[in-house]
Chimera marker file (.cmm) of the C-alpha trace (Angstrom):
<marker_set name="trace">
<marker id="1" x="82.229" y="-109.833" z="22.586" r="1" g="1" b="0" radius="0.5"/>
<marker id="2" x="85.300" y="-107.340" z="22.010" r="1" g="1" b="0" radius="0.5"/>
<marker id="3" x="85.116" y="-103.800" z="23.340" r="1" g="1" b="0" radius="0.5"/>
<marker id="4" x="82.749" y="-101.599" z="21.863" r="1" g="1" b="0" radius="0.5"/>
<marker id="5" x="83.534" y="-98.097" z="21.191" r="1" g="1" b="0" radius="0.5"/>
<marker id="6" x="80.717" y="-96.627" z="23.138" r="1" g="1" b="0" radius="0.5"/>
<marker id="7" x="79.592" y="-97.293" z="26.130" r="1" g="1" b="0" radius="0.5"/>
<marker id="8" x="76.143" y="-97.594" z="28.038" r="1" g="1" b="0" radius="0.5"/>
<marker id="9" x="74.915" y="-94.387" z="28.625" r="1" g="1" b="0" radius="0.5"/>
<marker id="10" x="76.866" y="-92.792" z="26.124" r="1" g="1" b="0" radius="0.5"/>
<marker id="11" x="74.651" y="-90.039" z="23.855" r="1" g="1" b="0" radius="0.5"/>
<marker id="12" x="74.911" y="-90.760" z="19.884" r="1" g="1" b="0" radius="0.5"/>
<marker id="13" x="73.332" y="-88.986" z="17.131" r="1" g="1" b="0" radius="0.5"/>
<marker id="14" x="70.580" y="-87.838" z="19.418" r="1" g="1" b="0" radius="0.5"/>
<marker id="15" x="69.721" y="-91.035" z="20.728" r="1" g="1" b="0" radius="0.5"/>
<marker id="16" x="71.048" y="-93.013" z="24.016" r="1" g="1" b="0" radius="0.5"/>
<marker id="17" x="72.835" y="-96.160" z="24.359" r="1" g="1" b="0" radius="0.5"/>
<marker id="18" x="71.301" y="-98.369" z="26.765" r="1" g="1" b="0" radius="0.5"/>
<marker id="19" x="73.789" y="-101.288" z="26.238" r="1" g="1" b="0" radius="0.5"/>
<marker id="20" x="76.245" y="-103.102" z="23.365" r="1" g="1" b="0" radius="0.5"/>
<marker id="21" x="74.336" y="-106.262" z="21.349" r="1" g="1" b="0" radius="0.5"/>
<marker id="22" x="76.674" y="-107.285" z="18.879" r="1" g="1" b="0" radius="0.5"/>
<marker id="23" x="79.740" y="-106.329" z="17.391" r="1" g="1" b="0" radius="0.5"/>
<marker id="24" x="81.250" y="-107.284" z="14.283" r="1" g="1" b="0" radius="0.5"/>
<marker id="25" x="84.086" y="-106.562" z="11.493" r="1" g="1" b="0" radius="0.5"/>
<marker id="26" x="82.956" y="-103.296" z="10.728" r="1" g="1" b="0" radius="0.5"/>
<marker id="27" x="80.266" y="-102.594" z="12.433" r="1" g="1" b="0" radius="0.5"/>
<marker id="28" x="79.043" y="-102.197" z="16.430" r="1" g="1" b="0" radius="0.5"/>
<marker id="29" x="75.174" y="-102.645" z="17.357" r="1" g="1" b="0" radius="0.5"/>
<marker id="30" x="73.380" y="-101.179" z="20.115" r="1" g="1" b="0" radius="0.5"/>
<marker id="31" x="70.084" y="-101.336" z="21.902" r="1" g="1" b="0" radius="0.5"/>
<marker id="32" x="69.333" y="-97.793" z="22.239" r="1" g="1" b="0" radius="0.5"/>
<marker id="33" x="66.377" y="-95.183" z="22.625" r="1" g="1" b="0" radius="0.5"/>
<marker id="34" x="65.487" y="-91.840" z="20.952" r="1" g="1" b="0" radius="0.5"/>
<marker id="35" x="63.842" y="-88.928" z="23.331" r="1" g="1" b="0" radius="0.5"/>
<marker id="36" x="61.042" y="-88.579" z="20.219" r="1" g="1" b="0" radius="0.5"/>
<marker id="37" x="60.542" y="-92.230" z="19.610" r="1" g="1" b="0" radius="0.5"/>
<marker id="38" x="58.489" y="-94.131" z="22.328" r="1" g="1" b="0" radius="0.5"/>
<marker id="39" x="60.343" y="-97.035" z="21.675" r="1" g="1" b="0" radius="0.5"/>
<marker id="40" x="63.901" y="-98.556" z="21.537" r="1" g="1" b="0" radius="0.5"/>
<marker id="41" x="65.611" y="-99.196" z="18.473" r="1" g="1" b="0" radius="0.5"/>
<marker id="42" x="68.659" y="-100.622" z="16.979" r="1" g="1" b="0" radius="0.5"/>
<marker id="43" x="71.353" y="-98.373" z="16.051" r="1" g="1" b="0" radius="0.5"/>
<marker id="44" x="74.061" y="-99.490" z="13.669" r="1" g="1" b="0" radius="0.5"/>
<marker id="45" x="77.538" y="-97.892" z="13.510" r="1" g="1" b="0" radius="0.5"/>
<marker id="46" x="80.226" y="-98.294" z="11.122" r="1" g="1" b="0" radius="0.5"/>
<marker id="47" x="83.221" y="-97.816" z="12.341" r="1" g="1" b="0" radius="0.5"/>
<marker id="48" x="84.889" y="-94.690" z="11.426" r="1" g="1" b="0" radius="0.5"/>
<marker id="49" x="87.966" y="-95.806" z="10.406" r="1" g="1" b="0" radius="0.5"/>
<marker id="50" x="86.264" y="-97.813" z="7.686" r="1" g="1" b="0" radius="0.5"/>
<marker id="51" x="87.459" y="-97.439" z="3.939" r="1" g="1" b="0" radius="0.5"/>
<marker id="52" x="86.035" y="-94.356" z="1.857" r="1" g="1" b="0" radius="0.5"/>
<marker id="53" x="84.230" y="-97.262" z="-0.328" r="1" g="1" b="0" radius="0.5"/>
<marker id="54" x="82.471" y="-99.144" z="2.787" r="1" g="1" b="0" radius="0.5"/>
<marker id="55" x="81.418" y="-95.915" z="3.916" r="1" g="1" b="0" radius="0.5"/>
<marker id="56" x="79.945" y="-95.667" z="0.225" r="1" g="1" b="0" radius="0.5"/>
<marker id="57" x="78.079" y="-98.952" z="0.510" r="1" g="1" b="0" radius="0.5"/>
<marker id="58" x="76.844" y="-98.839" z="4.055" r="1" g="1" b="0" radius="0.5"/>
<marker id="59" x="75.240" y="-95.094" z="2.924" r="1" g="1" b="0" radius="0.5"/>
<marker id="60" x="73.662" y="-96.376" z="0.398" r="1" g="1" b="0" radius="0.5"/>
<marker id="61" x="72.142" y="-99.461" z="2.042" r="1" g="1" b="0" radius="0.5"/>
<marker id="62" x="71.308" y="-97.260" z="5.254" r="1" g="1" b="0" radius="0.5"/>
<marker id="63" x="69.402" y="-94.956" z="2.877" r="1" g="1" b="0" radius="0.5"/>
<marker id="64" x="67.917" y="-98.005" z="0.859" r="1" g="1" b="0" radius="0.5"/>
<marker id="65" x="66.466" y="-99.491" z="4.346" r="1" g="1" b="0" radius="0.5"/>
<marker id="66" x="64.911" y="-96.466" z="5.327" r="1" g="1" b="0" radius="0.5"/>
<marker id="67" x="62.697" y="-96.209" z="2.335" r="1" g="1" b="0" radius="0.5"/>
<marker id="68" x="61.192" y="-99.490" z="2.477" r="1" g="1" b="0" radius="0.5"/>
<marker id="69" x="57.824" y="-99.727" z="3.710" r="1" g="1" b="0" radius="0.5"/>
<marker id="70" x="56.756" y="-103.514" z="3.943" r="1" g="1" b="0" radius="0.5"/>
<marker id="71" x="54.715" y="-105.279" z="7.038" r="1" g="1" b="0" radius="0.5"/>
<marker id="72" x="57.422" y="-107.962" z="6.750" r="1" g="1" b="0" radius="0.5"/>
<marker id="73" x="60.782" y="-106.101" z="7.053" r="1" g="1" b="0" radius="0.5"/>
<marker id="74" x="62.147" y="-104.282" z="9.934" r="1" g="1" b="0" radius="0.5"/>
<marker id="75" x="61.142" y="-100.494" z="9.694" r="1" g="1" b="0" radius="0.5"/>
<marker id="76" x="64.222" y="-98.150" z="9.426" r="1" g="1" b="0" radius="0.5"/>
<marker id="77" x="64.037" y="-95.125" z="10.950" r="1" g="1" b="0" radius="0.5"/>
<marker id="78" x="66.392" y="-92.459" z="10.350" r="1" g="1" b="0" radius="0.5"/>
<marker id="79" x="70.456" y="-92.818" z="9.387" r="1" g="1" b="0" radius="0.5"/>
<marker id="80" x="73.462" y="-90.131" z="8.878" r="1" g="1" b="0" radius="0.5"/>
<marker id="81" x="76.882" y="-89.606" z="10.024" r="1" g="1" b="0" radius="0.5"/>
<marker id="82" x="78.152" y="-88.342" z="13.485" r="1" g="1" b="0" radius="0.5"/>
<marker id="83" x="81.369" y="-87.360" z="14.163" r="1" g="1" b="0" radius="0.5"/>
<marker id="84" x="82.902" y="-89.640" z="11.099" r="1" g="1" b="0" radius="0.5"/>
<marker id="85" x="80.533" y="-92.446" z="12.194" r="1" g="1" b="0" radius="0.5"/>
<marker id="86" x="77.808" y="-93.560" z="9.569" r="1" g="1" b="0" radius="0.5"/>
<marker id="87" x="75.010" y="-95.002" z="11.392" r="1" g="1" b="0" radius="0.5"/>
<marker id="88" x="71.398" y="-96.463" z="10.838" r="1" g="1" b="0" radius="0.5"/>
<marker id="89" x="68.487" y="-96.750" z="13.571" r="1" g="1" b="0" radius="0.5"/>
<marker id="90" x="66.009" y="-99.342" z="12.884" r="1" g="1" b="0" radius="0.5"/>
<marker id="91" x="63.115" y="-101.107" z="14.470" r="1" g="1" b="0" radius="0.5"/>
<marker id="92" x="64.454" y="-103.451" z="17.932" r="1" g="1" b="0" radius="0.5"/>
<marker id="93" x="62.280" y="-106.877" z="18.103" r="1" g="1" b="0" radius="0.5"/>
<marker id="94" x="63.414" y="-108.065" z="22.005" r="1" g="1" b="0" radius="0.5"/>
<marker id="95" x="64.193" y="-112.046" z="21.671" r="1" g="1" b="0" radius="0.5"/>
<marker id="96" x="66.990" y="-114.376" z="20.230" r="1" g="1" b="0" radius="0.5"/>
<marker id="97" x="68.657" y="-114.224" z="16.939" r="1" g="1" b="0" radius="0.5"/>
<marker id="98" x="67.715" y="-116.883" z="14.454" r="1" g="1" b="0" radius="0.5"/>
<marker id="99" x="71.208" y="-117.927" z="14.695" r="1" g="1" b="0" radius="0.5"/>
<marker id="100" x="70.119" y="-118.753" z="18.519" r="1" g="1" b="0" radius="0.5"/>
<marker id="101" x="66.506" y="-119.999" z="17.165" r="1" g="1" b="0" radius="0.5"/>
<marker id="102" x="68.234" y="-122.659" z="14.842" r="1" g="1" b="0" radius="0.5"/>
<marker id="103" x="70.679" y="-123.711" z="17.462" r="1" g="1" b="0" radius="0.5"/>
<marker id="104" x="68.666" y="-124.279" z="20.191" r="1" g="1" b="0" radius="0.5"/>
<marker id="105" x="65.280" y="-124.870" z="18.896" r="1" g="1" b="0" radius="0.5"/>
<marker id="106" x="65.527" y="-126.375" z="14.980" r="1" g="1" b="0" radius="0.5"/>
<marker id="107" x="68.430" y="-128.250" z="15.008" r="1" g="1" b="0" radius="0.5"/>
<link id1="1" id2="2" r="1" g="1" b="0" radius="0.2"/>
<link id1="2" id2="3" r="1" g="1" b="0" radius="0.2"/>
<link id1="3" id2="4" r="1" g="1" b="0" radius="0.2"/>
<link id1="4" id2="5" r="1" g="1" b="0" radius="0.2"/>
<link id1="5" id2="6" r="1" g="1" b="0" radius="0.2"/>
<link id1="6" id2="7" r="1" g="1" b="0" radius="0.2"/>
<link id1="7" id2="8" r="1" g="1" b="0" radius="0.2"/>
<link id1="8" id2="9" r="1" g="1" b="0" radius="0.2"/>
<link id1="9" id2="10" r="1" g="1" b="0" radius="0.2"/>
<link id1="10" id2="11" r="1" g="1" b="0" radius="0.2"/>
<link id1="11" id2="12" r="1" g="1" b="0" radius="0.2"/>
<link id1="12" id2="13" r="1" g="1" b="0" radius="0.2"/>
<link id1="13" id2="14" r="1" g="1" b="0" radius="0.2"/>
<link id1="14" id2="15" r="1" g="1" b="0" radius="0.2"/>
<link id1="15" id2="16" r="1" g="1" b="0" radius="0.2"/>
<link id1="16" id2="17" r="1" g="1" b="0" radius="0.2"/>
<link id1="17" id2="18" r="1" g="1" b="0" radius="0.2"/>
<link id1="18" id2="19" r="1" g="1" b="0" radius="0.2"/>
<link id1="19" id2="20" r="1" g="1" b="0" radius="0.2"/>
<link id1="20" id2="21" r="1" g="1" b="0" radius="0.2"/>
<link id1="21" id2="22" r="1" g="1" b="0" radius="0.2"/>
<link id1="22" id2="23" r="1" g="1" b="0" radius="0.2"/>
<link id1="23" id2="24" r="1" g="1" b="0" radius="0.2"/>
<link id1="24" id2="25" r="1" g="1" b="0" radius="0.2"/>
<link id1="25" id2="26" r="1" g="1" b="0" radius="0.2"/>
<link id1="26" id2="27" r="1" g="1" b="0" radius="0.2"/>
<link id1="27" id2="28" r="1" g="1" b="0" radius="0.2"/>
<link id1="28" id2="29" r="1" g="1" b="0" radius="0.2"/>
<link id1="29" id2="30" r="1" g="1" b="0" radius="0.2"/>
<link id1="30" id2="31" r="1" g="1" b="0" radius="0.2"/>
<link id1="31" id2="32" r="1" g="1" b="0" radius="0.2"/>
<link id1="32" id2="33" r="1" g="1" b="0" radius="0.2"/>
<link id1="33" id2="34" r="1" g="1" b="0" radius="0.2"/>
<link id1="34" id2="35" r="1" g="1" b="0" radius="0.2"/>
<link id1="35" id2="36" r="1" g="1" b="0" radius="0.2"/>
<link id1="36" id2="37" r="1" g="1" b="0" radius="0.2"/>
<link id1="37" id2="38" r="1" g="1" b="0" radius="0.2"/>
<link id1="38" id2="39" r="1" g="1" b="0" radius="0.2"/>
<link id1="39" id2="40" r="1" g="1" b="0" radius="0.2"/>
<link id1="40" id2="41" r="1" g="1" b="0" radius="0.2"/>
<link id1="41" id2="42" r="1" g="1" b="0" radius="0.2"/>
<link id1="42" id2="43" r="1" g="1" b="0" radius="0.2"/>
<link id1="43" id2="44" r="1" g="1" b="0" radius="0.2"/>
<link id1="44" id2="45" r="1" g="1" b="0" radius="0.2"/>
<link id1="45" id2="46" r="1" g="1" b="0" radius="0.2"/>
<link id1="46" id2="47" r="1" g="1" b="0" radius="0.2"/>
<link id1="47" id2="48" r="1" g="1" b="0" radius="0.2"/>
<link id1="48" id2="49" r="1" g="1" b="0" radius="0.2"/>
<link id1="49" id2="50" r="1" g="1" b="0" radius="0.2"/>
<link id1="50" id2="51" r="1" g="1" b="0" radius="0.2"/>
<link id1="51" id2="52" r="1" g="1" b="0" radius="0.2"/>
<link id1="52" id2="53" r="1" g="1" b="0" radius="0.2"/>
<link id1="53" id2="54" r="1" g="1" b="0" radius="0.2"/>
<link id1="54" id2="55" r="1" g="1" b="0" radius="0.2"/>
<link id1="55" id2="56" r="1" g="1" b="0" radius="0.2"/>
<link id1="56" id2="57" r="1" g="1" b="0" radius="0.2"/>
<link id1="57" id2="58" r="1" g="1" b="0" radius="0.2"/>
<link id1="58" id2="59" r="1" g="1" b="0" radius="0.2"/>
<link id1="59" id2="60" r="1" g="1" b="0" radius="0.2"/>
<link id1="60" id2="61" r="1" g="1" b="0" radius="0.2"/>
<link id1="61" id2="62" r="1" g="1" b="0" radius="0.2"/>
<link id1="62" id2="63" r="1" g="1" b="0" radius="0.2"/>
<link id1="63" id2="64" r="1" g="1" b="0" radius="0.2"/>
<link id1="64" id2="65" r="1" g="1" b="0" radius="0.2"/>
<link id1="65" id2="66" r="1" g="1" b="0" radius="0.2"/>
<link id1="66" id2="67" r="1" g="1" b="0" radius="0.2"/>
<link id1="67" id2="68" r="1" g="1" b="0" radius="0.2"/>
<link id1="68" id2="69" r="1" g="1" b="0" radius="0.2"/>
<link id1="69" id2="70" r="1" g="1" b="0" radius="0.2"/>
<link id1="70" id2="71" r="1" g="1" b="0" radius="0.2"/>
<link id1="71" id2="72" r="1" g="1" b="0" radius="0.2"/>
<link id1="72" id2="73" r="1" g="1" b="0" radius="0.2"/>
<link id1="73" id2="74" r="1" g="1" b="0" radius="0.2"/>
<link id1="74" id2="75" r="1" g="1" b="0" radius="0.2"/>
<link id1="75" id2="76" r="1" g="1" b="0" radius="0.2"/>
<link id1="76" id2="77" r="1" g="1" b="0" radius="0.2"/>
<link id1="77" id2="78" r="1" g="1" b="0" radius="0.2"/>
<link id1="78" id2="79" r="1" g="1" b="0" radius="0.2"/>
<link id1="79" id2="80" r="1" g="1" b="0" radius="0.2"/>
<link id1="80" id2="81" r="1" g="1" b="0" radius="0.2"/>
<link id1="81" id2="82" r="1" g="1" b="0" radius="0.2"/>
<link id1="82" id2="83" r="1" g="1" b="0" radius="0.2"/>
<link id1="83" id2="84" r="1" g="1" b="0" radius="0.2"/>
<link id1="84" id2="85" r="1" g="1" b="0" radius="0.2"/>
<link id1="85" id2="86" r="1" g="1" b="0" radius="0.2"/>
<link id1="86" id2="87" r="1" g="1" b="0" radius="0.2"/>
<link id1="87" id2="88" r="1" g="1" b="0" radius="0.2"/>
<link id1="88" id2="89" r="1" g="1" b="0" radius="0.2"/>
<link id1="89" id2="90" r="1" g="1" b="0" radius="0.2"/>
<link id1="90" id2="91" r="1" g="1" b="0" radius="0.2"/>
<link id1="91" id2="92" r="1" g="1" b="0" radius="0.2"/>
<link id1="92" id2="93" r="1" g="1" b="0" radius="0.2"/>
<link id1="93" id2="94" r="1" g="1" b="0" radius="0.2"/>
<link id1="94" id2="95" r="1" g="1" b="0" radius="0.2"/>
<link id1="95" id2="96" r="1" g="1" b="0" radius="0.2"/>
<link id1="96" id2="97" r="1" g="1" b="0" radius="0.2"/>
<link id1="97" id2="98" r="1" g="1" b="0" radius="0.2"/>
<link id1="98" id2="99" r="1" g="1" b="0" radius="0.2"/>
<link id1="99" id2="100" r="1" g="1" b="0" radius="0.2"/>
<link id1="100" id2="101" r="1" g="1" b="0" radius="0.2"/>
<link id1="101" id2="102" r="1" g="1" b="0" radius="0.2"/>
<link id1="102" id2="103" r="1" g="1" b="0" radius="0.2"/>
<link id1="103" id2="104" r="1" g="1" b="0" radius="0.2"/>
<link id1="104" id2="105" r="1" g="1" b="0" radius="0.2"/>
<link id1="105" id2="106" r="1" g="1" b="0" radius="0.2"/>
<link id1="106" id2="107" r="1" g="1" b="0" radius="0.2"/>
</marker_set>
């Protein structure tokens, strides 16, 4: 895993990074908590040196994710920009990836 741009600790958007899970082209993922919300979430963050028109589409997908209400999809909770960095915090389910699942378990 590169280097992400925040680190542990770190306060973003209100919330508190309690430690890096993923990171990817555009985009860095953390584990991290909210002082309102009684439970962690996942907060997505584009990075903000990312073209005017990914900024467009991750906006508009942030905002799409938050409206939908469905006991099958991960609940979004809230999304916005912070100091140039578009973000979206969404439900955290604690296990492996189904990436992991199908490697280890379903070959």
């Amino acid at each position: 895993m590169r280097r992400m741009p925040f680190p542990s600790g770190a306060s973003f958007a209100g919330y508190t990074l309690v430690r890096p899970l993923a990171s990817g082209g555009l985009t860095e993922v953390y584990l991290a908590e909210h002082p309102r919300l009684s439970e962690s979430v996942v907060l997505t963050v584009l990075n903000a040196n990312a073209a005017a028109d990914a900024r467009e589409r991750f906006a508009a997908r942030a905002a799409t994710v938050v409206s939908l209400d469905h006991p099958h999809i991960l609940r979004g909770h809230d999304h916005g920009d912070f100091q140039g960095w578009s973000w979206v915090a969404m439900d955290h389910v604690d296990g492996p990836d189904c990436g992991r699942l199908i490697d280890t378990r379903y070959r």
